[in-house]
C-alpha positions in Angstrom: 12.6 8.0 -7.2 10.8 5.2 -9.0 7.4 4.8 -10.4 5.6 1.3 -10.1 1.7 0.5 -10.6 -0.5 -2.6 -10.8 -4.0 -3.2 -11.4 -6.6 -6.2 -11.3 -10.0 -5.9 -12.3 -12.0 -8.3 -9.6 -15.1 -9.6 -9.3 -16.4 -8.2 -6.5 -18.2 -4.0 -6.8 -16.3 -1.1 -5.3 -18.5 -0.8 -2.3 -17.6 -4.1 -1.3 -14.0 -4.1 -2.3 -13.9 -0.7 -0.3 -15.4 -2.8 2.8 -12.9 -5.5 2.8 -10.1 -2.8 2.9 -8.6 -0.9 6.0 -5.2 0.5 6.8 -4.3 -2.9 8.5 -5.3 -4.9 5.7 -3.6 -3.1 3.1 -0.6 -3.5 5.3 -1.1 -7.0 6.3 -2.0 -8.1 2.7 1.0 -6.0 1.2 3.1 -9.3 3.3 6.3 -7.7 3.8 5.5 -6.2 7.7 3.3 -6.7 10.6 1.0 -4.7 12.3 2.5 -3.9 15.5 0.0 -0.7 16.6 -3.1 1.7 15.1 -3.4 5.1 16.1 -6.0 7.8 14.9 -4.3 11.6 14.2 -7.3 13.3 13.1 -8.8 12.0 10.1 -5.7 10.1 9.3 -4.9 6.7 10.5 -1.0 6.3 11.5 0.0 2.4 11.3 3.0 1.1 13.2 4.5 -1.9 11.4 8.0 -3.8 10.7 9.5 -7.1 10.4 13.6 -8.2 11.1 15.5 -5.2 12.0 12.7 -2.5 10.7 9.7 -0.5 11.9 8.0 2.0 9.8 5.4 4.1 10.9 2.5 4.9 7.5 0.3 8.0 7.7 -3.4 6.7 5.3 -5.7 8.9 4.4 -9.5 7.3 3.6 -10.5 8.5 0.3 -13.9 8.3 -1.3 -12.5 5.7 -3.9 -9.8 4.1 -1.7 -6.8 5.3 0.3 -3.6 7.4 -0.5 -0.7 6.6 2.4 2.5 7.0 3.2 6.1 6.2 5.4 6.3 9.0 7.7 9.3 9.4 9.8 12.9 8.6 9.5 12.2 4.8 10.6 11.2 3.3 7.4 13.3 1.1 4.9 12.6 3.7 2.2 13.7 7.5 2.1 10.2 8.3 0.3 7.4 6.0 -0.3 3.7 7.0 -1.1 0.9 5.2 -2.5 -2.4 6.1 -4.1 -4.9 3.5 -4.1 -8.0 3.3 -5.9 -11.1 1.2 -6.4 -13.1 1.8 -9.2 -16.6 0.3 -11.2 -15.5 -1.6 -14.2 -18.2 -4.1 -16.0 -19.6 -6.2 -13.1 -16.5 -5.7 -10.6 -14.4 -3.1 -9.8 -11.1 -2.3 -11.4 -8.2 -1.7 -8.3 -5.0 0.2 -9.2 -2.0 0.5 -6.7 0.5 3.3 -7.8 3.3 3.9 -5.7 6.2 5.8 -5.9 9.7 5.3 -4.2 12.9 6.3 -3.4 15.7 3.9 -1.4 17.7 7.1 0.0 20.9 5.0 -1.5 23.9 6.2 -3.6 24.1 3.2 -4.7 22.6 3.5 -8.7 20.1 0.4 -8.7 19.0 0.4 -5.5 15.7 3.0 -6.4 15.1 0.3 -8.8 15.5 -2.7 -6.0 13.0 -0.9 -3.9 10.7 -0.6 -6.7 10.9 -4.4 -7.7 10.0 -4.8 -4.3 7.2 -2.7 -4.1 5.8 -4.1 -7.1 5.6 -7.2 -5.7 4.4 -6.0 -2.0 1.8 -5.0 -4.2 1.0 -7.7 -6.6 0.2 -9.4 -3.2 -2.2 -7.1 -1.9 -4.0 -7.4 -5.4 -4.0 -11.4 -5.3 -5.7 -11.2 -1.8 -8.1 -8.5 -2.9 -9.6 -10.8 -6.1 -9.7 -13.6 -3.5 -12.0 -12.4 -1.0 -14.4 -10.7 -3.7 
């Protein structure tokens, strides 16, 4: 299991980074998958998604300063991957920090380090599109 975070302070204020954000949009923005299907379980919000060769299905849950989500199911590319993010007041703006933690599910040494390179940069690129539409 690896450990990766990033975090932008942008211009626009929580409320209206929160608006701009949904569990499609985090997805879509991320850039690695599409959106294939949105279902409702309760309170939580279960996103069908995938690209060449992989479908994943990820379980958000709407927080009062963001969302925390995860791959549910055996589908996904990772063994384990969950995500906390959060919005925040900072100065002007708002201050958005994407932890995530993940596991490849490979015997092969580097590969939980792969997967967290990866992630990092899924999530660099939901960062750049947050600070551009605030």
């Amino acid at each position: 299991m690896r450990d990766v975070e990033r975090t932008r302070r942008v211009g626009g204020t929580p409320a209206e980074v929160l608006r701009l954000l949904s569990p499609t949009t985090v997805v879509d923005w991320e850039g690695s998958f599409d959106v294939f299907d949105v279902d409702a379980d309760g309170d939580d919000t279960v996103v069908t998604a995938g690209g060449t060769g992989v479908k994943l299905r990820l379980r958000f849950v709407e927080l009062d300063d963001g969302y925390r989500y995860e791959q549910v199911g055996d589908g996904g590319p990772f063994e384990e991957m969950t995500t906390r993010l959060r919005v925040a007041a900072e100065d002007e703006g708002a201050r958005v920090t994407a932890a995530s933690s993940v596991a490849f599910g490979s015997p092969v040494p580097l590969a939980d380090r792969v997967a967290a390179w990866k992630r990092g940069g899924e999530l660099d690129r939901l960062l750049d599109r947050i600070d551009a539409e605030t």
